[in-house]
C-alpha positions in Angstrom: 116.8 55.3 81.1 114.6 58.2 82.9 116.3 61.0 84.3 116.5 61.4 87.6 114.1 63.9 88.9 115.9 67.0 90.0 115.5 68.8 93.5 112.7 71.2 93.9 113.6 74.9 93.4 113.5 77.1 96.6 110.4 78.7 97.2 110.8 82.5 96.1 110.9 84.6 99.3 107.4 87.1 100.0 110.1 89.5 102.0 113.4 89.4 100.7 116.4 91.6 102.3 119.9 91.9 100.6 122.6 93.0 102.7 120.3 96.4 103.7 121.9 99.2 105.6 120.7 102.0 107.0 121.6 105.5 107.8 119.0 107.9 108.7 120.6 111.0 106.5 123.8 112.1 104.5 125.6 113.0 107.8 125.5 109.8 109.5 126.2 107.8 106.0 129.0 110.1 106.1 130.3 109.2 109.3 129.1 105.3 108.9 126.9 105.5 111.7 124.5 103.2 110.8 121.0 102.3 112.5 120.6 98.9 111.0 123.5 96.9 109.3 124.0 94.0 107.0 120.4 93.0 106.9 119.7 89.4 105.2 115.9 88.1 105.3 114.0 85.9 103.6 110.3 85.0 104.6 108.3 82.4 103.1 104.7 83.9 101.8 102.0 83.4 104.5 104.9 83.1 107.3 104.2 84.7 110.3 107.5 86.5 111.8 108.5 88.3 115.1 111.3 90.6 115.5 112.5 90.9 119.6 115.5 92.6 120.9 116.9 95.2 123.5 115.0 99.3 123.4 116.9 101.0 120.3 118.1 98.2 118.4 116.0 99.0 115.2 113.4 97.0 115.8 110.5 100.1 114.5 113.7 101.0 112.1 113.4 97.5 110.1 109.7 98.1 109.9 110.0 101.1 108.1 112.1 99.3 105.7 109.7 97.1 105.4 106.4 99.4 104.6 108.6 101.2 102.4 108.2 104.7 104.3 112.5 104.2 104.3 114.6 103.4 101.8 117.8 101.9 102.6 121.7 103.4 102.1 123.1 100.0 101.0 121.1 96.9 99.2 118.2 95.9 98.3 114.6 95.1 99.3 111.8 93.1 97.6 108.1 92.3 98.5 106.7 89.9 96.6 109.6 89.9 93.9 109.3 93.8 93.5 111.5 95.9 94.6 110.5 98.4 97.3 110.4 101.8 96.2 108.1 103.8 98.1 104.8 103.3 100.4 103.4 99.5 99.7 100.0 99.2 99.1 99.5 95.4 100.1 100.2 96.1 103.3 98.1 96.9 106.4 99.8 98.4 109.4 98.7 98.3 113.5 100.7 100.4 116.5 100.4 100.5 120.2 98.4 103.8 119.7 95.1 102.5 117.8 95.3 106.2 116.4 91.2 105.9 115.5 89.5 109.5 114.1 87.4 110.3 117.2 85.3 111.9 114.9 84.6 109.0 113.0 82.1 106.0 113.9 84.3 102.7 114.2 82.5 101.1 111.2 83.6 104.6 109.5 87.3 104.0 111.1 87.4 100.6 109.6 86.8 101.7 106.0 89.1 104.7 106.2 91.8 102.7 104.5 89.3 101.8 101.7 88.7 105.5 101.0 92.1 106.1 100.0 93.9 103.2 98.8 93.3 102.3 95.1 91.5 100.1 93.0 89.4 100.6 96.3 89.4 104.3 96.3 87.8 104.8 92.9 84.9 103.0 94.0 83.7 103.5 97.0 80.9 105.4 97.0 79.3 102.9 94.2 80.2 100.0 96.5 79.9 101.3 100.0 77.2 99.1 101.3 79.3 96.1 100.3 83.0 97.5 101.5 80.5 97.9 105.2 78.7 94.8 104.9 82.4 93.5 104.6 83.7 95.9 107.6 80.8 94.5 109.7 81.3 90.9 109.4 85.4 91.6 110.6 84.2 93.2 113.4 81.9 90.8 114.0 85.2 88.3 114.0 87.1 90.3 116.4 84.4 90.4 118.9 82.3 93.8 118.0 79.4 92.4 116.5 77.1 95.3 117.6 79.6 98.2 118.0 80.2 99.6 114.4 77.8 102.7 115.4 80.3 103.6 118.6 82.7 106.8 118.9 86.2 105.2 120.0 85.8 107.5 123.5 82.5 104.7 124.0 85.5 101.9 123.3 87.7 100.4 125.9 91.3 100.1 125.4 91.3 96.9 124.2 87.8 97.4 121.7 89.8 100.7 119.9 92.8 98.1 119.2 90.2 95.6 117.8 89.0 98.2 115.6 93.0 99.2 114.7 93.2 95.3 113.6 90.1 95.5 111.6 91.2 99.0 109.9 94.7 97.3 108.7 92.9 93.9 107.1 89.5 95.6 105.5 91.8 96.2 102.3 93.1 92.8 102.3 96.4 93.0 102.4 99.1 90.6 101.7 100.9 91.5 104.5 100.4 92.9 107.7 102.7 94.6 110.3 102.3 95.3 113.8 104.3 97.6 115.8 103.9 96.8 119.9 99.8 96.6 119.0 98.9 95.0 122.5 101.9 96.4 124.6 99.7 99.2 126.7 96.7 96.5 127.1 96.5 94.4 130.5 97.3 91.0 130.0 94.0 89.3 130.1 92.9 91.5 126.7 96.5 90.7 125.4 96.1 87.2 125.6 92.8 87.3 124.2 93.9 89.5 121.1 96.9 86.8 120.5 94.4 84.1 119.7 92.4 86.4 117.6 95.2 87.4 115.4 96.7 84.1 115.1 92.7 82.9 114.1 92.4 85.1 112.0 96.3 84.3 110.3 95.2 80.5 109.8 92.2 81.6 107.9 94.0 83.9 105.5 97.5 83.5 105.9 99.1 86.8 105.0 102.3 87.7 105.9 102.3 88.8 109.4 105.6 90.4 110.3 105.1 91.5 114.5 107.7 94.0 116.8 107.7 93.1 119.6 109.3 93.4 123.5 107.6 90.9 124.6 108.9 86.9 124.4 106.0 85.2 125.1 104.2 87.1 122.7 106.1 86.3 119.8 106.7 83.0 121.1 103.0 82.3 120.9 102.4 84.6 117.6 104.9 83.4 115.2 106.5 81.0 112.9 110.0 82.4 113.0 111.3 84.9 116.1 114.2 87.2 114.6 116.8 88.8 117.6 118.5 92.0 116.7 121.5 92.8 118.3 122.0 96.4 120.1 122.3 99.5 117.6 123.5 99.2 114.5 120.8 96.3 114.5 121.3 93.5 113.0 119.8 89.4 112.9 121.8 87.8 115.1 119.6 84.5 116.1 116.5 82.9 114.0 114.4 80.5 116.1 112.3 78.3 114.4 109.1 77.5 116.7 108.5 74.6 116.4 104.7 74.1 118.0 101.5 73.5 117.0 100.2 75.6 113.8 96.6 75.6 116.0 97.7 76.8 119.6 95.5 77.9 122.0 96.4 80.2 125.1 97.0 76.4 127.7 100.1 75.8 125.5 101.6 78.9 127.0 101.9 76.8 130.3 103.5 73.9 128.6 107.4 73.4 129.4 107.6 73.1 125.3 106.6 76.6 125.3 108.7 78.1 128.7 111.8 76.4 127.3 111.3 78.6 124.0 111.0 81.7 126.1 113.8 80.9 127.7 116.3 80.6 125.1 114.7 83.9 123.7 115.6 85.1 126.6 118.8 84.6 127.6 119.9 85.4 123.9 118.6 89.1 124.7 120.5 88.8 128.3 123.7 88.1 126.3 123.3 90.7 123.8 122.5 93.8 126.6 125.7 92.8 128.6 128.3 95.9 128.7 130.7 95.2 126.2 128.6 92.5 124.3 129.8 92.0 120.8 127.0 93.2 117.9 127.5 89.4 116.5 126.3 87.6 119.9 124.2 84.6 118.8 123.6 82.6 115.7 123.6 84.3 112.3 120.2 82.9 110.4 
Protein backbone atom coordinates (compact mmCIF):
# COMPACT_ATOMS: atom_id res chain seq x y z
CA UNK A 1 0.00 0.00 0.00
CA UNK A 2 1.28 3.76 -0.84
CA UNK A 3 2.42 5.77 1.87
CA UNK A 4 0.67 8.40 2.97
CA UNK A 5 1.97 11.59 1.86
CA UNK A 6 3.55 13.45 4.68
CA UNK A 7 2.86 17.28 5.61
CA UNK A 8 4.66 19.93 3.82
CA UNK A 9 7.75 21.31 5.64
CA UNK A 10 7.45 24.95 6.92
CA UNK A 11 8.54 27.49 4.73
CA UNK A 12 12.18 28.67 5.90
CA UNK A 13 11.76 32.17 7.35
CA UNK A 14 13.50 35.32 5.04
CA UNK A 15 13.97 37.21 8.70
CA UNK A 16 14.41 34.92 11.38
CA UNK A 17 14.90 36.31 15.21
CA UNK A 18 15.92 33.83 18.11
CA UNK A 19 15.29 35.05 21.48
CA UNK A 20 17.43 38.54 20.50
CA UNK A 21 18.25 40.98 23.30
CA UNK A 22 19.69 44.04 23.32
CA UNK A 23 21.81 46.17 25.39
CA UNK A 24 23.28 49.18 23.86
CA UNK A 25 26.98 48.77 25.71
CA UNK A 26 28.78 46.64 28.54
CA UNK A 27 27.31 48.91 31.26
CA UNK A 28 23.74 48.49 30.65
CA UNK A 29 24.37 44.52 29.86
CA UNK A 30 25.87 44.85 33.18
CA UNK A 31 23.01 46.17 34.86
CA UNK A 32 20.40 44.12 32.52
CA UNK A 33 18.94 47.18 31.26
CA UNK A 34 17.89 46.12 28.12
CA UNK A 35 16.42 48.15 25.00
CA UNK A 36 14.78 45.24 23.34
CA UNK A 37 14.05 41.83 25.08
CA UNK A 38 13.18 38.30 24.07
CA UNK A 39 12.72 38.96 20.42
CA UNK A 40 11.06 35.97 18.32
CA UNK A 41 10.36 36.67 14.49
CA UNK A 42 9.79 34.92 11.62
CA UNK A 43 8.77 36.53 8.17
CA UNK A 44 7.88 34.70 5.28
CA UNK A 45 10.14 35.93 2.02
CA UNK A 46 8.26 38.59 -0.01
CA UNK A 47 6.11 39.42 3.34
CA UNK A 48 5.45 42.79 3.89
CA UNK A 49 5.63 43.70 7.83
CA UNK A 50 4.94 46.76 10.02
CA UNK A 51 6.28 47.37 13.38
CA UNK A 52 3.75 50.15 15.54
CA UNK A 53 4.04 50.97 19.13
CA UNK A 54 4.30 53.80 21.85
CA UNK A 55 7.69 56.74 21.27
CA UNK A 56 10.84 54.63 22.75
CA UNK A 57 9.81 51.29 22.57
CA UNK A 58 12.61 50.10 20.08
CA UNK A 59 10.89 50.40 17.24
CA UNK A 60 14.26 52.19 15.16
CA UNK A 61 16.29 49.76 17.84
CA UNK A 62 14.81 46.48 16.02
CA UNK A 63 15.66 47.99 12.73
CA UNK A 64 19.06 48.24 13.47
CA UNK A 65 19.04 44.62 14.29
CA UNK A 66 17.74 44.13 11.36
CA UNK A 67 20.28 46.08 8.77
CA UNK A 68 22.89 44.65 10.80
CA UNK A 69 24.43 48.13 11.88
CA UNK A 70 23.66 46.27 15.69
CA UNK A 71 24.49 43.23 16.81
CA UNK A 72 22.54 41.73 19.55
CA UNK A 73 23.70 40.80 23.47
CA UNK A 74 21.63 37.55 23.54
CA UNK A 75 20.51 35.19 20.36
CA UNK A 76 20.59 35.08 17.18
CA UNK A 77 19.65 36.70 13.84
CA UNK A 78 19.41 35.30 10.28
CA UNK A 79 18.43 36.92 6.78
CA UNK A 80 17.96 34.65 4.35
CA UNK A 81 19.36 31.61 6.37
CA UNK A 82 22.68 33.55 7.18
CA UNK A 83 23.43 34.82 10.11
CA UNK A 84 23.74 38.50 10.48
CA UNK A 85 27.15 39.69 11.11
CA UNK A 86 27.59 43.05 10.08
CA UNK A 87 26.03 45.70 7.42
CA UNK A 88 23.68 43.55 4.87
CA UNK A 89 24.11 44.21 1.47
CA UNK A 90 20.55 43.06 0.10
CA UNK A 91 18.97 45.52 1.75
CA UNK A 92 17.88 49.03 0.78
CA UNK A 93 17.00 51.45 3.49
CA UNK A 94 14.43 54.83 3.46
CA UNK A 95 14.06 57.49 6.69
CA UNK A 96 11.85 60.39 7.34
CA UNK A 97 14.83 62.60 6.29
CA UNK A 98 15.26 61.69 2.42
CA UNK A 99 19.08 62.69 3.28
CA UNK A 100 19.71 63.34 -0.81
CA UNK A 101 23.43 64.96 -1.66
CA UNK A 102 22.35 68.48 -2.68
CA UNK A 103 25.17 68.45 -4.64
CA UNK A 104 24.17 65.64 -6.59
CA UNK A 105 21.46 65.60 -9.54
CA UNK A 106 18.55 63.15 -8.40
CA UNK A 107 19.33 60.72 -11.24
CA UNK A 108 23.02 60.95 -9.65
CA UNK A 109 21.24 60.44 -6.00
CA UNK A 110 19.61 57.40 -7.26
CA UNK A 111 22.73 55.63 -8.40
CA UNK A 112 24.69 56.58 -5.29
CA UNK A 113 24.02 53.20 -3.81
CA UNK A 114 25.32 51.54 -7.12
CA UNK A 115 28.66 53.30 -6.77
CA UNK A 116 29.47 51.63 -3.72
CA UNK A 117 27.83 48.46 -3.13
CA UNK A 118 29.45 45.45 -4.83
CA UNK A 119 29.26 43.34 -7.59
CA UNK A 120 27.71 46.86 -8.66
CA UNK A 121 30.59 48.94 -7.59
CA UNK A 122 33.25 47.24 -9.70
CA UNK A 123 31.41 48.14 -12.67
CA UNK A 124 30.00 51.14 -12.91
CA UNK A 125 31.75 53.17 -14.95
CA UNK A 126 31.68 50.26 -17.80
CA UNK A 127 27.89 50.00 -17.31
CA UNK A 128 26.76 53.44 -16.31
CA UNK A 129 24.36 54.21 -19.15
CA UNK A 130 22.54 51.00 -18.35
CA UNK A 131 22.58 51.34 -14.23
CA UNK A 132 20.79 55.20 -15.52
CA UNK A 133 18.68 53.84 -18.12
CA UNK A 134 17.55 51.56 -15.14
CA UNK A 135 17.42 54.68 -12.55
CA UNK A 136 15.33 56.52 -15.17
CA UNK A 137 12.63 54.11 -15.76
CA UNK A 138 12.09 53.84 -11.54
CA UNK A 139 11.73 57.25 -11.44
CA UNK A 140 9.58 57.19 -14.11
CA UNK A 141 7.47 54.61 -11.83
CA UNK A 142 7.38 56.80 -8.91
CA UNK A 143 6.07 59.68 -10.81
CA UNK A 144 9.45 61.68 -11.97
CA UNK A 145 9.53 60.83 -15.36
CA UNK A 146 11.23 64.14 -16.45
CA UNK A 147 13.04 65.13 -13.20
CA UNK A 148 16.36 63.10 -13.09
CA UNK A 149 18.33 66.40 -14.13
CA UNK A 150 16.79 68.37 -10.84
CA UNK A 151 18.96 69.52 -7.60
CA UNK A 152 16.72 68.11 -4.50
CA UNK A 153 16.30 72.23 -3.44
CA UNK A 154 14.15 72.17 -7.10
CA UNK A 155 12.13 68.98 -5.30
CA UNK A 156 9.18 69.29 -3.10
CA UNK A 157 9.01 67.39 -0.03
CA UNK A 158 7.18 64.72 -1.24
CA UNK A 159 9.42 64.40 -4.90
CA UNK A 160 12.95 64.23 -2.49
CA UNK A 161 11.16 61.11 -0.74
CA UNK A 162 10.28 59.67 -4.13
CA UNK A 163 13.82 59.96 -5.00
CA UNK A 164 14.83 58.39 -1.25
CA UNK A 165 12.48 55.28 -2.47
CA UNK A 166 14.10 55.01 -5.75
CA UNK A 167 17.88 55.36 -4.15
CA UNK A 168 16.96 52.22 -1.73
CA UNK A 169 15.46 49.77 -4.70
CA UNK A 170 18.13 50.81 -7.75
CA UNK A 171 20.40 47.93 -6.20
CA UNK A 172 17.63 45.47 -6.01
CA UNK A 173 17.48 44.48 -2.86
CA UNK A 174 15.83 41.65 -1.24
CA UNK A 175 14.61 43.53 1.37
CA UNK A 176 13.75 46.91 2.05
CA UNK A 177 13.30 48.95 5.30
CA UNK A 178 11.68 52.06 6.03
CA UNK A 179 11.98 54.06 9.03
CA UNK A 180 8.85 56.78 9.40
CA UNK A 181 9.60 57.58 5.38
CA UNK A 182 6.24 59.62 4.94
CA UNK A 183 5.76 60.79 8.56
CA UNK A 184 6.80 64.77 7.83
CA UNK A 185 4.70 64.71 4.36
CA UNK A 186 0.97 66.02 4.45
CA UNK A 187 -1.47 63.49 4.10
CA UNK A 188 -2.56 63.79 0.55
CA UNK A 189 1.34 62.90 -0.67
CA UNK A 190 1.25 60.14 2.13
CA UNK A 191 -1.55 58.55 0.79
CA UNK A 192 -0.31 58.79 -2.57
CA UNK A 193 3.24 57.31 -1.63
CA UNK A 194 1.26 54.20 0.15
CA UNK A 195 -0.14 53.04 -3.09
CA UNK A 196 3.09 53.52 -4.84
CA UNK A 197 5.07 51.41 -2.51
CA UNK A 198 2.60 48.80 -2.15
CA UNK A 199 2.54 48.85 -6.36
CA UNK A 200 5.65 48.65 -6.56
CA UNK A 201 5.81 45.46 -3.55
CA UNK A 202 3.20 43.38 -5.84
CA UNK A 203 5.49 43.69 -8.78
CA UNK A 204 8.64 42.54 -6.96
CA UNK A 205 7.81 41.31 -3.78
CA UNK A 206 10.82 41.94 -1.59
CA UNK A 207 10.74 41.92 1.93
CA UNK A 208 9.40 45.16 3.10
CA UNK A 209 9.76 45.53 6.78
CA UNK A 210 8.02 49.38 7.68
CA UNK A 211 8.36 51.53 11.32
CA UNK A 212 5.88 53.15 11.82
CA UNK A 213 3.56 55.63 14.28
CA UNK A 214 1.09 55.66 12.22
CA UNK A 215 -1.99 52.77 12.29
CA UNK A 216 -3.57 53.34 9.20
CA UNK A 217 -0.43 53.36 7.59
CA UNK A 218 0.58 50.07 8.40
CA UNK A 219 -2.85 48.96 8.28
CA UNK A 220 -2.90 49.72 4.61
CA UNK A 221 1.00 48.83 3.89
CA UNK A 222 1.32 45.41 5.32
CA UNK A 223 0.81 41.80 5.49
CA UNK A 224 1.58 41.35 9.25
CA UNK A 225 1.45 44.57 11.92
CA UNK A 226 3.97 43.69 14.83
CA UNK A 227 3.11 45.93 18.46
CA UNK A 228 6.02 46.38 20.72
CA UNK A 229 5.42 46.91 24.18
CA UNK A 230 6.96 50.07 26.11
CA UNK A 231 10.99 49.82 26.65
CA UNK A 232 12.57 46.98 26.96
CA UNK A 233 10.56 46.31 23.62
CA UNK A 234 9.26 43.38 22.90
CA UNK A 235 6.30 41.62 20.27
CA UNK A 236 3.49 41.58 22.17
CA UNK A 237 0.43 41.34 19.43
CA UNK A 238 0.76 39.97 15.65
CA UNK A 239 -2.27 40.98 13.52
CA UNK A 240 -2.63 39.28 10.49
CA UNK A 241 -4.46 41.72 7.83
CA UNK A 242 -6.52 40.03 6.34
CA UNK A 243 -7.61 42.31 3.12
CA UNK A 244 -7.23 42.45 -0.25
CA UNK A 245 -3.46 41.78 -1.64
CA UNK A 246 -4.58 44.71 -4.48
CA UNK A 247 -5.97 47.69 -2.16
CA UNK A 248 -6.44 50.89 -3.34
CA UNK A 249 -6.67 54.07 -1.12
CA UNK A 250 -11.27 53.65 -1.00
CA UNK A 251 -10.60 50.57 1.20
CA UNK A 252 -9.23 52.87 3.81
CA UNK A 253 -13.02 54.09 4.24
CA UNK A 254 -14.25 50.55 4.51
CA UNK A 255 -15.47 49.42 8.21
CA UNK A 256 -13.20 46.15 7.33
CA UNK A 257 -10.42 48.45 7.33
CA UNK A 258 -11.53 51.05 10.56
CA UNK A 259 -12.17 47.93 12.56
CA UNK A 260 -8.41 46.84 12.00
CA UNK A 261 -7.35 50.33 13.11
CA UNK A 262 -9.17 50.02 15.83
CA UNK A 263 -7.91 47.02 17.47
CA UNK A 264 -4.41 48.39 16.63
CA UNK A 265 -5.31 50.92 18.47
CA UNK A 266 -6.60 50.14 21.47
CA UNK A 267 -3.77 47.51 21.92
CA UNK A 268 -1.26 50.59 21.97
CA UNK A 269 -3.84 52.44 24.45
CA UNK A 270 -3.47 49.39 26.81
CA UNK A 271 0.18 49.20 26.54
CA UNK A 272 0.87 53.20 27.41
CA UNK A 273 -1.37 53.00 30.56
CA UNK A 274 0.76 53.83 33.87
CA UNK A 275 1.56 50.65 35.25
CA UNK A 276 0.81 48.53 32.07
CA UNK A 277 2.57 45.28 32.22
CA UNK A 278 5.47 44.81 29.25
CA UNK A 279 3.38 41.47 28.27
CA UNK A 280 -0.02 43.40 27.46
CA UNK A 281 -1.51 41.65 24.43
CA UNK A 282 -1.02 38.44 22.54
CA UNK A 283 2.41 36.95 22.18
CA UNK A 284 2.77 36.00 18.22
Amino acid sequence: MQAQATAAAPQPAFVDFEDVWLAYNQELLAKQQFAVEAINLRVREGEFIAIVGPSGCGKSTFMKLTTGLRMPSRGRILIDGQPVTGPLKISGMAFQAPSLLPWRTTLDNVLLPLEIVEPYRSNFKRDRAQYAERARRLLARVGLDGYADQFPWQLSGGMQQRVSICRALIHEPRMLLLDEPFGALDAFTREELWSILRELWLEQRFNVVLVTHDLRESVFLADTVYVMSKSPGRFVVRKEIDLPQDRDLEITYTSAFSDIVHELRSHIGAIRKPGAAATTGATP
